[in-house]
N, C-alpha and C positions, 0 to 999 in steps of 0.2 A: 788565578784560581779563586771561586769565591770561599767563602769561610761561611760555616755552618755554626748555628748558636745554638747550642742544647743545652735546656735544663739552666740558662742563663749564664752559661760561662761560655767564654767564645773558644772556640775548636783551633788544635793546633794544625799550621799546615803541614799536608802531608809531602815527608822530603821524597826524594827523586828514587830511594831504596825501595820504600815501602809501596810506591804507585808500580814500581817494577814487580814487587814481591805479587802485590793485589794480582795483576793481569796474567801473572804467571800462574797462578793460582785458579783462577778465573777461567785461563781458554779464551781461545777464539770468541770474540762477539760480532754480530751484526747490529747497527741502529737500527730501531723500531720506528717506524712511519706514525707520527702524533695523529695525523691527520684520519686515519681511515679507524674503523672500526672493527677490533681483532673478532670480538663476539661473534660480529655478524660476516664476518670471513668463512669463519669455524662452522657457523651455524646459519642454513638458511632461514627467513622468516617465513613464520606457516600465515599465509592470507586469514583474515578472521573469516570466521565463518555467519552469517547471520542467523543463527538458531533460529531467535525466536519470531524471524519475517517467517523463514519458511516452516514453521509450528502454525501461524496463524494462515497461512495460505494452506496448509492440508487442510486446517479444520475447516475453513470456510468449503471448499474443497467436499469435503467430508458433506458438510451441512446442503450445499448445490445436490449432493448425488444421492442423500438419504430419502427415503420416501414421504417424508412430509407429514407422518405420522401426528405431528406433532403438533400442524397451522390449525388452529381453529379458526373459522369460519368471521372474516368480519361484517360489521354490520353496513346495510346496505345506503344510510345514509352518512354514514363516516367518510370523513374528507382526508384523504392520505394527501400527505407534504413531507417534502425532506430537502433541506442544503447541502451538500458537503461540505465540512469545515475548511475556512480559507475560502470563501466565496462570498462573495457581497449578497446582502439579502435582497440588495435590487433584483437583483436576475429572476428570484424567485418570486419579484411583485410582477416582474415582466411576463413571467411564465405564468403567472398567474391570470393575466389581466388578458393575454392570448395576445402579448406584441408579438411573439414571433411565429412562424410562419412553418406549418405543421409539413414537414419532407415525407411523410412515411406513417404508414400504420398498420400494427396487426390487430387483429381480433380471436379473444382468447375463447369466445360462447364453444360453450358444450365441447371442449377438450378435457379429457382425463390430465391430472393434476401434472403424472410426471411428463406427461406429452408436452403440458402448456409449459413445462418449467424448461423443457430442451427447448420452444420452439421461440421462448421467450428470450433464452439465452445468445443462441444463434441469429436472432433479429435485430440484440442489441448491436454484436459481433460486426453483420454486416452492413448497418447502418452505420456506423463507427468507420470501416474501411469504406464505404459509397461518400464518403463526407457529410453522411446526414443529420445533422444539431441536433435537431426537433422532431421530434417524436410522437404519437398517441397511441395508446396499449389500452385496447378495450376489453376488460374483463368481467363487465356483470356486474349488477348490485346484488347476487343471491337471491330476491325476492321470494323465490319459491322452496329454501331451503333452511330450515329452522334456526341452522346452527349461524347462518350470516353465508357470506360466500367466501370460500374458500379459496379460488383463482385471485379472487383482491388480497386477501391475507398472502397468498404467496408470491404477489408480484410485489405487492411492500415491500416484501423481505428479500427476494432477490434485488429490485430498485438498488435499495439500502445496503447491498452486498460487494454490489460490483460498482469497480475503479473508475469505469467509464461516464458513470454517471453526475452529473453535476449537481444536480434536482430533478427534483420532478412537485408535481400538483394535478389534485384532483381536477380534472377539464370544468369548463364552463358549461351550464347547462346545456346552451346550444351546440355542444360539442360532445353531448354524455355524460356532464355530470358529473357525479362519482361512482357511477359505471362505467370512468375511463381514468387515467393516467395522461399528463401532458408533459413528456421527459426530456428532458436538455442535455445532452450528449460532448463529451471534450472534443475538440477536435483532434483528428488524428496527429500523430508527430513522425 
């Protein structure tokens, strides 16, 4: 039997009466399994929840389906670009310089804002499932509209929204300039 030290003096053993006395005392016991964890016997674990993924997916959500109130008009020689973080800035000198090789295009001229913002949406969508990389979204310089154009300020902003997107860059002159978008798409998984 081991001996227990408390308080610095060593423990007398206990004789053969008193271990009888204890269990009589005591009842019936079963041994407890070291091994398993009694908490989580008793209690299931609740899965986390991600709050704040699905907080920023309504808002953005939110932001896709509001009416736009809010894009003012950009100007008709401003040069939209964007990376997504975690991507080499090669791809965007690539995309820039027009190495790769353009699958697919829509044109957004003379659509109402939230027409262009669905059909913009859905273009990305099925590009993405068709396997299409590369992309050009032509939406106008505004030239004839005070405020700048308005279709460029909200294809930025959706660009810049959505997961699927890698980058994108204003085209090459002979391609539209910055009356176009030249977008690089993930490939599907």
């Amino acid at each position: 039997m081991n001996k227990r030290v408390s308080r610095g003096k060593p423990a007398a053993s206990a004789s053969s009466d008193d271990i009888e006395l204890f269990r009589d005392a005591i009842g019936p016991v079963r041994e407890l399994d070291l091994g398993s964890d009694v908490l989580r016997q008793t209690r299931p674990i609740v899965p986390p929840e991600p709050r704040q993924s699905i907080a920023d997916e309504r808002h953005v959500l939110q932001e896709l389906l509001s009416l736009d109130e809010s894009i003012s008009g950009a100007a008709s020689g401003e040069v939209l670009t964007h990376l997504q973080d975690g991507y080499s800035p090669k791809l965007l000198r690539q995309l820039r310089r027009g190495q790769f090789v353009i699958e697919a295009e829509l044109d957004l001229h003379h659509l109402r804002l939230h027409q262009a913002r669905q059909i913009l949406v859905a273009f990305l969508i099925e590009c993405r499932q068709r396997r299409r990389r590369c992309v050009r979204v032509i939406h106008g310089k505004g030239q004839h509209n005070a405020d700048g154009s308005v279709l460029k300020a909200m294809t930025d902003k959706v660009l810049r929204q959505r997961s699927e997107v890698i980058a994108f860059t204003s085209a090459r002159p002979q391609e539209g300039g910055t009356g176009a978008v030249v977008v690089l798409l993930k490939a599907p998984t």
